[in-house]
RODO-2510 file (C-alpha; in nm, 4 decimals, decimal comma):
residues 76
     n   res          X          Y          Z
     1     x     1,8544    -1,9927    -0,2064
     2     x     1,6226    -1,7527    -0,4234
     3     x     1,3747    -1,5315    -0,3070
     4     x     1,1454    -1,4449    -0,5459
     5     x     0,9375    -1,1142    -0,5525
     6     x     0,5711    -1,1134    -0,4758
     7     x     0,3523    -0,9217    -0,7587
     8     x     0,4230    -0,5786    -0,7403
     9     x     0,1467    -0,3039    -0,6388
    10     x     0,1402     0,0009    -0,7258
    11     x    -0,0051     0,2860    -0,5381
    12     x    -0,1685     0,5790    -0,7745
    13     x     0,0242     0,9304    -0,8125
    14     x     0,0955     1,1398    -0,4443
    15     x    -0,1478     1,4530    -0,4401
    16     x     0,2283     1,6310    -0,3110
    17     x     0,3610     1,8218    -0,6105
    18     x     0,7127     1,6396    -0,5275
    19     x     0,5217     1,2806    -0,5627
    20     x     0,6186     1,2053    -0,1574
    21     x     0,4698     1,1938     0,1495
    22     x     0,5564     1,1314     0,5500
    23     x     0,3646     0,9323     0,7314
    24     x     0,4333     0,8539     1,1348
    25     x     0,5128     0,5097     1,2609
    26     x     0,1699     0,3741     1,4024
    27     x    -0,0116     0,5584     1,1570
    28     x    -0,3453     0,3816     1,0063
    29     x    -0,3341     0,3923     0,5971
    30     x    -0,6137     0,2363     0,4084
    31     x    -0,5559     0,0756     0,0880
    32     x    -0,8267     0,1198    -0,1944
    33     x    -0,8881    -0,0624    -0,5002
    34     x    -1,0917     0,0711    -0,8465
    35     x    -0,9641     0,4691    -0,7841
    36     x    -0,5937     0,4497    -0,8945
    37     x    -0,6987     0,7648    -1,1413
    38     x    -0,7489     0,9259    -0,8194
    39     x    -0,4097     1,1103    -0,6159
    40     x    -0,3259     0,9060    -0,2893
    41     x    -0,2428     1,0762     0,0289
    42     x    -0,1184     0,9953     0,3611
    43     x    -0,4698     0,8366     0,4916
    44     x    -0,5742     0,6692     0,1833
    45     x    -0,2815     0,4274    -0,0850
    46     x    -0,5031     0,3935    -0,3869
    47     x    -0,3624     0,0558    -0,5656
    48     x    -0,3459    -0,0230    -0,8998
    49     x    -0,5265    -0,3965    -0,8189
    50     x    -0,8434    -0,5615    -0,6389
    51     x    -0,6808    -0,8638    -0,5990
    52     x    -0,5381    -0,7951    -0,2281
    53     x    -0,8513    -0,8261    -0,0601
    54     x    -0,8933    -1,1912    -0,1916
    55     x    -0,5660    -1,2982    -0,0561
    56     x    -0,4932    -1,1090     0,2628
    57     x    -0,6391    -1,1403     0,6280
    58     x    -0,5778    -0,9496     0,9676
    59     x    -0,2599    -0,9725     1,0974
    60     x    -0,0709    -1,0442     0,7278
    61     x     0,2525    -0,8872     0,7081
    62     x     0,2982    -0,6037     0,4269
    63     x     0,5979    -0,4634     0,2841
    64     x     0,6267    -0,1010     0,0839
    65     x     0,9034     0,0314    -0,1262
    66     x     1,0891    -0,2786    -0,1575
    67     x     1,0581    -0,3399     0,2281
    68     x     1,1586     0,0055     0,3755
    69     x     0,8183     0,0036     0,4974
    70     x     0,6422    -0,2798     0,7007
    71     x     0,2399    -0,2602     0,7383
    72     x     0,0351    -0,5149     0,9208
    73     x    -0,2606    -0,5729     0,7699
    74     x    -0,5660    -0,4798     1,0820
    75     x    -0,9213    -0,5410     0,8596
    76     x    -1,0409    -0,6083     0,5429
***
């Protein structure tokens, strides 16, 4: 058995001057589509795609950095 990748999104440039951030278990992050020019911080993931919104409801399981992150998805 195979498991193949999902398409890959990519979340803009971190406004930290080391390109990282923390953020706290519990934590509320909304993703945003059409600003990837823009930095992303620990409130706001600006994605490189508007696709997500078409595809994902409440309660959809999301994975970050090749699943060292988990994310439930609470609104659209």
């Amino acid at each position: 058995m195979v498991e193949l990748r999902g398409r890959e999104i990519r979340i803009s440039k971190i406004m930290d001057a080391n390109n990282q951030m923390k953020i706290r278990a519990g934590s509320i992050v909304n993703l945003i589509s059409g600003q990837y020019d823009q930095p992303s911080d620990a409130n706001n993931f600006r994605i490189n795609t508007s696709e997500m919104q078409k595809v994902l409801k409440p309660n959809d399981v999301i994975y970050f950095d090749d699943g060292k992150v988990i994310g439930i998805i609470i609104d659209i």
